[in-house]
C-alpha positions in Angstrom: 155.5 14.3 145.6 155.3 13.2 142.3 153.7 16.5 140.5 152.9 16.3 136.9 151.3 19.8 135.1 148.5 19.0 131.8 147.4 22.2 129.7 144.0 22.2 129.8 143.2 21.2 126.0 140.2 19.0 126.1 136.3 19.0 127.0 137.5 17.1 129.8 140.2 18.5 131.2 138.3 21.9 131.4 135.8 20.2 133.1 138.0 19.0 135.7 139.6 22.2 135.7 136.1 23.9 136.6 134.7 21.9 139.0 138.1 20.7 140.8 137.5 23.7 143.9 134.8 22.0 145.1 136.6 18.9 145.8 139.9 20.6 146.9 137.5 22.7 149.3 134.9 20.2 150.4 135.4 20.3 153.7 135.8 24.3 154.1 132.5 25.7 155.3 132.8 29.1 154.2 133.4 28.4 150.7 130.8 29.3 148.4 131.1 27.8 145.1 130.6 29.8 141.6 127.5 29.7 139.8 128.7 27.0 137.5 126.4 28.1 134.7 128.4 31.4 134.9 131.6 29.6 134.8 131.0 27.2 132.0 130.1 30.7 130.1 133.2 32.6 131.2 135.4 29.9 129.9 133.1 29.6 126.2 134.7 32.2 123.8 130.8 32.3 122.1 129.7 34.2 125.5 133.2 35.9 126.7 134.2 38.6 124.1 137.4 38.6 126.7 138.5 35.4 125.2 138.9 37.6 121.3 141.5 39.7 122.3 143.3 37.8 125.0 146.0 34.8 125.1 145.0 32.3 127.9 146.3 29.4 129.2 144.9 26.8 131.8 146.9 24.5 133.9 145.8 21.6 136.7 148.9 20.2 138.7 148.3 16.2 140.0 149.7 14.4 141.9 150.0 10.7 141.6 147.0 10.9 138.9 145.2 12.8 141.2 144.3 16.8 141.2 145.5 18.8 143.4 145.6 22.3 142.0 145.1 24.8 138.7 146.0 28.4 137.6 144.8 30.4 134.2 147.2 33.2 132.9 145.8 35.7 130.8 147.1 38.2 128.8 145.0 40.9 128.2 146.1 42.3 124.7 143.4 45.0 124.3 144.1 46.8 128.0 147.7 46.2 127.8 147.4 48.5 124.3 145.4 50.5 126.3 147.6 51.5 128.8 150.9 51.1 127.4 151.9 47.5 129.6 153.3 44.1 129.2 151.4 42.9 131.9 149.9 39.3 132.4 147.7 37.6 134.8 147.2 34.7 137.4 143.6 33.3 137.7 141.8 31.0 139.2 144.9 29.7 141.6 142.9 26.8 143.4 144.9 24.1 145.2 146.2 22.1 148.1 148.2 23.9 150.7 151.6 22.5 149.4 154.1 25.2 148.7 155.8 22.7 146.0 152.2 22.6 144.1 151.5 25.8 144.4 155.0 26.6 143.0 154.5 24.3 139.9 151.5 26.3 139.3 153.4 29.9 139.3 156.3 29.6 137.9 154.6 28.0 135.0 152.5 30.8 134.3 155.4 32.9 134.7 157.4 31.0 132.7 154.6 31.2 129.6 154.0 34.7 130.4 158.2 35.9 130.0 158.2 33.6 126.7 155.0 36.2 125.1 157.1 39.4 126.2 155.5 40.2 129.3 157.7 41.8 132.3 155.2 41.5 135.2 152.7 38.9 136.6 149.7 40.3 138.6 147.1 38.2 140.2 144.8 36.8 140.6 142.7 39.2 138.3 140.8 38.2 135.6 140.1 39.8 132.3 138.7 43.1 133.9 137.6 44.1 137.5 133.9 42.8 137.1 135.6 39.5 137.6 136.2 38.2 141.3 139.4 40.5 142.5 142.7 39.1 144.6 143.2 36.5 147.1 140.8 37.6 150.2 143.2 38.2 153.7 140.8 39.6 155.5 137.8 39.0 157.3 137.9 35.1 156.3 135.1 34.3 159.2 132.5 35.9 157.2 130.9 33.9 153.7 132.0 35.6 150.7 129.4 37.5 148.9 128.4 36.9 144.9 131.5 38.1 142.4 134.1 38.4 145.4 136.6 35.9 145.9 136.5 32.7 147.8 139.7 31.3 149.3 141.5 29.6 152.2 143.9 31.3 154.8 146.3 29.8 153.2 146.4 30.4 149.4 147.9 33.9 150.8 151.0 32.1 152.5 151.6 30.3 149.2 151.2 33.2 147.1 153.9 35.4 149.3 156.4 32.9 149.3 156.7 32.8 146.0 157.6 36.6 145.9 154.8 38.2 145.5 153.8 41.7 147.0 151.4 44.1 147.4 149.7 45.6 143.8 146.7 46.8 145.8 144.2 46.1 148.0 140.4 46.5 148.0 138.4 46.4 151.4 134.8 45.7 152.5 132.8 47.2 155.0 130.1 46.2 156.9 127.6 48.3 158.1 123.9 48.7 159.8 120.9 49.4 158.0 120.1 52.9 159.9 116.1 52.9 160.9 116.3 56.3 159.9 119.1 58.9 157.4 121.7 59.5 159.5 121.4 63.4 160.7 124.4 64.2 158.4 122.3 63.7 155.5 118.8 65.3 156.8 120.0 69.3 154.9 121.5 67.3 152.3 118.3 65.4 151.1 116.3 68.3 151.6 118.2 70.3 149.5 118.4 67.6 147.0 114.7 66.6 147.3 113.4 69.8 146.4 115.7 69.6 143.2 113.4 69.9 139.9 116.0 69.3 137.5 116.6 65.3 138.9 114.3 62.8 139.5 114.2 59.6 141.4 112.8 56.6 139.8 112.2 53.5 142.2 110.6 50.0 140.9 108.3 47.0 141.8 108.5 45.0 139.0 111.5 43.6 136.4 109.6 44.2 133.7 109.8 48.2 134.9 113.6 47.6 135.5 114.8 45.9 132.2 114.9 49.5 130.1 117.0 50.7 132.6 119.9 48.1 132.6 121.9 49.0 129.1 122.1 52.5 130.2 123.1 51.7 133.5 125.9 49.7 131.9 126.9 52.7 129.6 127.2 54.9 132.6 129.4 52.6 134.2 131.7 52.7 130.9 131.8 56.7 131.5 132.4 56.4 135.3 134.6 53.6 136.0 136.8 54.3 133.5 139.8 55.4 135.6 139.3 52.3 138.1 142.5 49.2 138.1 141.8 46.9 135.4 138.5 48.1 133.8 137.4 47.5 131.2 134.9 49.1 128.3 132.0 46.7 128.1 130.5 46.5 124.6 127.0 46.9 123.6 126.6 43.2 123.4 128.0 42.5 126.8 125.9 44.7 128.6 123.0 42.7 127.2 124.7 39.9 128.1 125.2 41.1 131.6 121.4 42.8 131.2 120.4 38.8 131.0 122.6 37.3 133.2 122.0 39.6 136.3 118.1 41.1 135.7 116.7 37.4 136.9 117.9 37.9 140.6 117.2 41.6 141.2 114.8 42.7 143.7 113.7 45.8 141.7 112.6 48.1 144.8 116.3 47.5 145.4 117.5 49.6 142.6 117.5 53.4 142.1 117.8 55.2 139.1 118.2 59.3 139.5 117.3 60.7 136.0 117.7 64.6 134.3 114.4 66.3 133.1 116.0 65.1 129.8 115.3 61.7 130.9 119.1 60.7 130.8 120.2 58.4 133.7 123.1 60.6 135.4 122.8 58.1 138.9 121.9 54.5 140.0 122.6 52.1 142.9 122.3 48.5 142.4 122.2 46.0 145.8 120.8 42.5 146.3 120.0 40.4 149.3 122.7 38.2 149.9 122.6 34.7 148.6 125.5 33.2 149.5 124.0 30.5 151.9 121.6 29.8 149.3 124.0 28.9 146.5 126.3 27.2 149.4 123.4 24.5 149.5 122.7 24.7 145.8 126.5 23.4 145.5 126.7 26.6 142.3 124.0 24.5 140.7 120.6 26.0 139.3 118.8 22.6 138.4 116.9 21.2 139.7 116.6 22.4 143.1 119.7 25.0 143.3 117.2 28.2 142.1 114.8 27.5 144.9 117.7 27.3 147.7 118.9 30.6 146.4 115.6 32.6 146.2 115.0 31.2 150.1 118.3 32.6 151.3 117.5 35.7 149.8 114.3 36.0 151.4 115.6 34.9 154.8 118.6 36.6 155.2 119.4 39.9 156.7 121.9 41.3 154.8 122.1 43.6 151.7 125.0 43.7 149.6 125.9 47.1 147.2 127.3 46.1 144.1 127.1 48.6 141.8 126.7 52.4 141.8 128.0 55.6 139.7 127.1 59.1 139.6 127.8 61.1 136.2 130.8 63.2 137.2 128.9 66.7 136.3 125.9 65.1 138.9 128.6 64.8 142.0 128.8 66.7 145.0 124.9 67.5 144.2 123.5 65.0 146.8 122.4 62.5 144.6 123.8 59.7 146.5 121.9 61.1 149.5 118.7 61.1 147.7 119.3 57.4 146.6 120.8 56.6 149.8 117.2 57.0 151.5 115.4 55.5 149.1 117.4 52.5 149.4 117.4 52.4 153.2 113.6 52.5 153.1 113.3 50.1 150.9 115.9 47.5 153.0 114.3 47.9 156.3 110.5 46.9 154.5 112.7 43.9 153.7 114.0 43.3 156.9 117.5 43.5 156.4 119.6 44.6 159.2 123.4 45.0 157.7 124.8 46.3 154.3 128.5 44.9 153.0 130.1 47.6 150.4 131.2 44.8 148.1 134.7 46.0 146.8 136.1 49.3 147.3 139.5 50.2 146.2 141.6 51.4 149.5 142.4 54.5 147.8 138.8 55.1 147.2 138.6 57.7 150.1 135.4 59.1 149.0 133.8 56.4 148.6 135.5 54.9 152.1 134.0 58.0 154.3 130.6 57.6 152.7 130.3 54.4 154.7 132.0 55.2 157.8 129.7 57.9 157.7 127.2 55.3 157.9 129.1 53.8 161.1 131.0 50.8 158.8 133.6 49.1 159.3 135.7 47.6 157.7 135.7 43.5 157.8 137.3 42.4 154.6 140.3 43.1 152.2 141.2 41.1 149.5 144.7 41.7 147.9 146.1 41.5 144.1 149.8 40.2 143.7 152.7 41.8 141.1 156.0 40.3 140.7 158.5 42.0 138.2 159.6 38.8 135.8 163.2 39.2 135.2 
């Protein structure tokens, strides 16, 4: 091969870095592409705040004048401060399965990351956890499902060989959409239900919904604090996030628990899956893309969880019980059939027996690299 890396420094290039997937990919039937409205924003410093306080470097890999592959590295100076690390990143590894391309790609990144000080490479992982999470190894039969990874078999293979091991994994389960709450949970949401100092607030319309989504975000802040990787959102991101995710809810698929102060202390956010839908909008809105993605949402039988938190002075109170109905209620009026988690962390153990309480199982993992650089 005659393999030939460009830093992505152009317009152009980053445009051919964006968009190469699809072509390296074409013919794999389970990919689902990114919403390439959200990726043209996630690499535009005016709408990634990330981008401030991070170095990054993109790389594509060609072969005889053609692409065959790309990698980011990121170095995340704000969390590394944080939490006391020289730690970089490995994004966005896309490529051929060729060891020697995939090599190229690596050791570069490696290579830039030991010359800024850094004494360990973990990947892929983007600026924070709310970006897609590790090279999927699991479960590779079933479509991906909106802000998990995508990936060939493969890429896992090419990763390993290059020395790379276990950082952590996070796992998926699937599970049914009971017809009624599992008996476990009948005392519990009694006891919960009869609870005057917490309320439960459903919704039918976005415009009902949109008051709720800053201090959803803020709650997530004080919750997920401890999690791998997060990181604080800002007051502007959340609106940013506020915009980008409010036009695809199904409100009556959110819950909200509030206090009689009217503080949020609990909320579950899940969507109907769209992943066929954006398969045949090719990640592409306009003109037709939005109209294949609300049908596959309307046809499809499968809710996915992305989001939930309970105020740590609310746990152990039931609230997830009393949400927990409302959102099973609300799924079977919708005809769905089958919940996926979204990403758990495998240490997550409450959060792990909460669903094989519901009868899950688990039917994906998806792994994040580390390799000490010497």
């Amino acid at each position: 091969m005659n393999i030939v890396l460009k830093v992505v420094d152009s317009q152009t290039l980053l445009k051919e870095f964006i968009f190469l997937p699809e072509k390296i990919y074409k013919d794999d039937s389970r990919w689902v592409p990114p919403m390439y409205s959200d990726e043209w924003n996630f690499h535009n410093p005016k709408q990634n705040k990330a981008l401030e306080y991070s170095d990054v470097i993109r790389v594509l890999v060609y072969d005889l004048n053609k692409p065959v592959g790309r990698i980011m590295g990121i170095i995340n100076h704000k969390y590394n401060r944080d939490h006391h690390e020289q730690t970089a990143r490995f994004f966005a590894l896309d490529c051929i399965n060729d060891q020697p391309v995939a090599h190229a790609l690596i050791e570069y990144i490696e290579h830039w990351a030991k010359a800024r000080g850094m004494d360990k490479l973990i990947g892929p992982y983007g600026f924070s956890d709310k970006d897609p999470q590790g090279l999927q190894i699991e479960g590779l039969d079933l479509l991906p499902v909106i802000a998990t990874p995508t990936n060939p078999a493969y890429l896992q293979i090419l990763v390993e060989k290059e020395g790379y091991q276990k950082e952590l994994d996070c796992v998926s389960y699937q599970m049914p959409v009971p017809e009624t709450l599992p008996s476990v949970y009948q005392k519990i949401f009694g006891r919960v239900s009869a609870n005057k100092n917490v309320r439960l607030v459903e919704f039918t319309k976005k415009s009902q919904l949109k008051p709720f989504i800053v201090p959803l975000f803020r709650l997530v802040n004080e919750t997920y604090a401890p999690l791998f990787g997060f990181v604080p959102m800002t007051e502007e991101e959340m609106k940013k996030f506020a915009a980008q995710y409010l036009p695809v809810l199904a409100p009556e698929l959110v819950k909200v628990v509030l206090n009689t102060a009217g503080e949020m202390v609990a909320f579950v956010v899940s969507m109907p899956d769209m992943s066929a839908g954006i398969q045949k909008a090719k990640g592409r809105l306009f003109p037709f893309g939005f109209i294949h993605i609300l049908s596959s949402m309307k046809k499809t039988n499968q809710l996915n969880l992305l989001l939930g938190a309970i105020k740590p002075s609310y746990r152990g109170k039931g609230l997830n019980v009393l949400m927990g109905k409302a959102l099973i209620e609300s799924a079977r009026k919708r005809n769905l059939q089958v919940m996926d988690s979204h990403l758990i962390l495998e240490k997550n153990l409450i959060m792990r027996a909460e669903c094989e309480k519901l009868g899950g199982v688990i039917r994906k993992r998806y792994r994040v690299y580390q390799k000490l650089l010497a």
